[in-house]
PAZAPA-4460 file (N, C-alpha, C; in steps of 0.05 Angstrom, whole numbers, plus 32768, in hexadecimal, padded with zeros to 4 digits):
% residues 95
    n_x    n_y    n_z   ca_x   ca_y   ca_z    c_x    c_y    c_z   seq   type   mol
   7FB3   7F11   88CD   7FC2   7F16   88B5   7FB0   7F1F   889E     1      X     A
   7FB6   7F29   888C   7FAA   7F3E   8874   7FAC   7F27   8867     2      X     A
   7F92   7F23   8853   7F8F   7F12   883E   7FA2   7F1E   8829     3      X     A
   7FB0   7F17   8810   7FC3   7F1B   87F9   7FB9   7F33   87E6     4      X     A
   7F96   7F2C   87E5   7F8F   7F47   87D9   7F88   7F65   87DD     5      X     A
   7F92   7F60   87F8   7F88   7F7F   8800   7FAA   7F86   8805     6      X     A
   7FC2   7F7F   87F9   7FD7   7F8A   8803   7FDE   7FA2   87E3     7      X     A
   7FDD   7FBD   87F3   7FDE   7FD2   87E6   7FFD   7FD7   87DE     8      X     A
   8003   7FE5   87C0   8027   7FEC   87BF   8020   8009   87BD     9      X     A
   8038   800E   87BC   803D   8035   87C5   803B   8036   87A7    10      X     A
   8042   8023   878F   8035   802D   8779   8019   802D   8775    11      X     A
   800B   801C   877C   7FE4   8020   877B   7FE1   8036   877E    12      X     A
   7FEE   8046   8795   7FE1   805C   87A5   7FDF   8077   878F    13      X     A
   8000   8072   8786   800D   8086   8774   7FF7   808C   875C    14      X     A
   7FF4   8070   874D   7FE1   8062   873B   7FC8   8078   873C    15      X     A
   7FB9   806E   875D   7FA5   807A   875E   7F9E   809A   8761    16      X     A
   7FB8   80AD   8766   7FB6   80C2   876A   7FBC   80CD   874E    17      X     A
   7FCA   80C1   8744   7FD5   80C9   8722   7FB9   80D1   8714    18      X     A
   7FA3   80B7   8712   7F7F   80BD   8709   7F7D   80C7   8715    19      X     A
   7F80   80D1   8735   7F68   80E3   8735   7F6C   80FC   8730    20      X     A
   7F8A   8105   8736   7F8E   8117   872E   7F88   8126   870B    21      X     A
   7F90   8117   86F2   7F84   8118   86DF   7F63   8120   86DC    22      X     A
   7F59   8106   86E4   7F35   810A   86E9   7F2D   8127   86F0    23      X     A
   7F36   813D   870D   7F3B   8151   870D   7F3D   8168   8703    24      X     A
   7F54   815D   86EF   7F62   817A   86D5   7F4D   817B   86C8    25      X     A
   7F48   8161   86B9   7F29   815A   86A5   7F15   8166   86AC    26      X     A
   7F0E   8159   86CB   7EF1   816D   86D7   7EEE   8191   86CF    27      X     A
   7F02   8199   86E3   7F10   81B7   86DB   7F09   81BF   86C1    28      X     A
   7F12   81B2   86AE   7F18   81BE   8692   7EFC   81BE   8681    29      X     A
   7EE5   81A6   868B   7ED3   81A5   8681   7EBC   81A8   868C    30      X     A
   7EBD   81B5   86B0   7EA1   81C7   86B9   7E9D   81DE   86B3    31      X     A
   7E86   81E0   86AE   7E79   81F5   86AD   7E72   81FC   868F    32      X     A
   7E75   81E7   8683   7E76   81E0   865E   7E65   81CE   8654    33      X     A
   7E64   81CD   8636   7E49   81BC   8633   7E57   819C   8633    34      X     A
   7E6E   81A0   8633   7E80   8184   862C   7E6B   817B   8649    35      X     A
   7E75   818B   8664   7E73   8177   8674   7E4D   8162   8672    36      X     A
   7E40   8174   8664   7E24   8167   8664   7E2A   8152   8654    37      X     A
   7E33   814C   8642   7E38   8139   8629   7E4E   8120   863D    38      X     A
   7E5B   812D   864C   7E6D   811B   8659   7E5E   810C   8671    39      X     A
   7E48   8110   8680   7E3C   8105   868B   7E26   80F0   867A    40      X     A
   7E1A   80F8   865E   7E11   80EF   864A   7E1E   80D2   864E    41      X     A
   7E34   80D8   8641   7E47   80C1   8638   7E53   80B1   8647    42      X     A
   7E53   80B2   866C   7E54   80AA   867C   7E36   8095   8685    43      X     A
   7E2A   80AA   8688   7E0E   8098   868A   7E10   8081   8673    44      X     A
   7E13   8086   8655   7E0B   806E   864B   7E22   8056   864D    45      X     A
   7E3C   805B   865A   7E44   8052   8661   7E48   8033   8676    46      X     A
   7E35   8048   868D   7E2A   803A   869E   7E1C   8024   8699    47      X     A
   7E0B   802E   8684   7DF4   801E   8684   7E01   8005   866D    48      X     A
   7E14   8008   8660   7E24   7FF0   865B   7E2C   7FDB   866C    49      X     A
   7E3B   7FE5   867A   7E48   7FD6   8696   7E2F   7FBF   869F    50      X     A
   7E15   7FCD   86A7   7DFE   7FC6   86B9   7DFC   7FB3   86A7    51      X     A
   7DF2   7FB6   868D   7DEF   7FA9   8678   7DFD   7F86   866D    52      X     A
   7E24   7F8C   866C   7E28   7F76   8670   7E2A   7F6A   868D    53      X     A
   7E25   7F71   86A8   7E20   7F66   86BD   7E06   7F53   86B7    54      X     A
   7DF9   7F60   86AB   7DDB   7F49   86AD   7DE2   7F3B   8692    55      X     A
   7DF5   7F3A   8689   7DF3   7F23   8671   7DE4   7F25   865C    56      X     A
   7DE1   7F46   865A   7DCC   7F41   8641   7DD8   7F4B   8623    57      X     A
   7DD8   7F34   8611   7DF0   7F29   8600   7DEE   7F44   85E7    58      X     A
   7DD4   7F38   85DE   7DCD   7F54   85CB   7DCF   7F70   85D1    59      X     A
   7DCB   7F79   85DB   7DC2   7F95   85EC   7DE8   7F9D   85F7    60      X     A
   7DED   7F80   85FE   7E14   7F88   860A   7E25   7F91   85F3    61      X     A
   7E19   7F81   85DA   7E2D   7F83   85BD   7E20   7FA1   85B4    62      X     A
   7E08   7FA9   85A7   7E03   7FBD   859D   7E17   7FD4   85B1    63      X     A
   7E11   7FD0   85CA   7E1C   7FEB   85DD   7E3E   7FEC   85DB    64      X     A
   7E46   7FD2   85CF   7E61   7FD2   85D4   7E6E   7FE1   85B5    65      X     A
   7E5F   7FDC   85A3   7E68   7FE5   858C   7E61   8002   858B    66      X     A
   7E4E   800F   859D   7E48   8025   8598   7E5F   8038   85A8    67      X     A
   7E64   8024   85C0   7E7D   8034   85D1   7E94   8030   85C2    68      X     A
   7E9D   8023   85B8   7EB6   8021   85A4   7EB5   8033   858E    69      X     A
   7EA4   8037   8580   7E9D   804B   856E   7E96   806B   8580    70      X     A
   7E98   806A   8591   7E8E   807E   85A6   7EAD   8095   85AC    71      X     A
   7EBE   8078   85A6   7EDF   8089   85B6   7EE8   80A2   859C    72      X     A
   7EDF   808E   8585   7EE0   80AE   856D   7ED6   80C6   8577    73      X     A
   7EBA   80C1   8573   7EA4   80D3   857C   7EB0   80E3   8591    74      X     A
   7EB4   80DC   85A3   7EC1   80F1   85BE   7EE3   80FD   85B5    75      X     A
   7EEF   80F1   85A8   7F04   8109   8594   7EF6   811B   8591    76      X     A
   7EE5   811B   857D   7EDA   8136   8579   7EC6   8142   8583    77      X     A
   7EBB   8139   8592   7EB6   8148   85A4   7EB8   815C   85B7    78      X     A
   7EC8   8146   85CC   7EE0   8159   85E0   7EF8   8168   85CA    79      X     A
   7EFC   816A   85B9   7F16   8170   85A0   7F1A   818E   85B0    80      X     A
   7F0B   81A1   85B7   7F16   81BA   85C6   7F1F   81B6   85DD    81      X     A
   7F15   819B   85EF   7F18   81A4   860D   7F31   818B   8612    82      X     A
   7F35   8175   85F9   7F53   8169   85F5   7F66   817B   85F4    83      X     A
   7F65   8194   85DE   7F74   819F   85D4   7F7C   81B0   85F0    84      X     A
   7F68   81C4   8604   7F6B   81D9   8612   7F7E   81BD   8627    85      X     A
   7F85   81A8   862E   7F87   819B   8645   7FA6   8197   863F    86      X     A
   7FA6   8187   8625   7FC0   818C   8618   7FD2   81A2   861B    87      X     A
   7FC6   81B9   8612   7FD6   81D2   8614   7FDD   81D8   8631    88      X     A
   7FC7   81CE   8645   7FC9   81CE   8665   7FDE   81C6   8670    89      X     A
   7FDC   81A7   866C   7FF3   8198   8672   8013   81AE   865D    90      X     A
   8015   81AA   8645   802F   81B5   8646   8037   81D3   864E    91      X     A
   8024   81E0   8652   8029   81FC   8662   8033   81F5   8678    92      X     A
   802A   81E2   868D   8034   81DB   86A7   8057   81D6   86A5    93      X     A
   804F   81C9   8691   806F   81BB   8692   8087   81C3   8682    94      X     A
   8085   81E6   867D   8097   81F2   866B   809F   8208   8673    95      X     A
***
């Protein structure tokens, strides 16, 4: 018999194809651009958050956390053309 947590619903699946599909459009819209270097940027320091509060390290977890919260602005304007071009994507599809 299957332990309780490995029982999958036809919504998870949906769930999971919904991101990846998205993740995708995003990819698309931002290779071959400088977004995508800045987007691996911002991924990496990402990471190194995660790693960060995994080892418990209290100071170093708060500075990185305030910098990623302050960070979600920062990437508005940033990405602001390649929001805008994805936007227009999405409602072209669907008009």
């Amino acid at each position: 018999m299957l332990p309780t947590f490995i029982s999958i619903r036809v919504l998870d699946i949906i769930d999971v194809l919904l991101v990846a599909y998205l993740m995708y459009q995003v990819y698309m819209l931002i290779r071959g651009t400088v977004a995508m270097n800045i987007f691996i940027g911002i991924l990496s320091f990402y990471l190194l958050w995660i790693i960060v509060r995994a080892l418990e390290m209290q100071l170093l977890g708060t500075i990185l956390g305030q910098v990623i919260g302050v960070g979600v602005i920062a990437l508005i304007i940033v990405f602001q053309q390649e929001i805008r071009r994805f936007l227009i994507f999405i409602g072209n599809q669907y008009l």
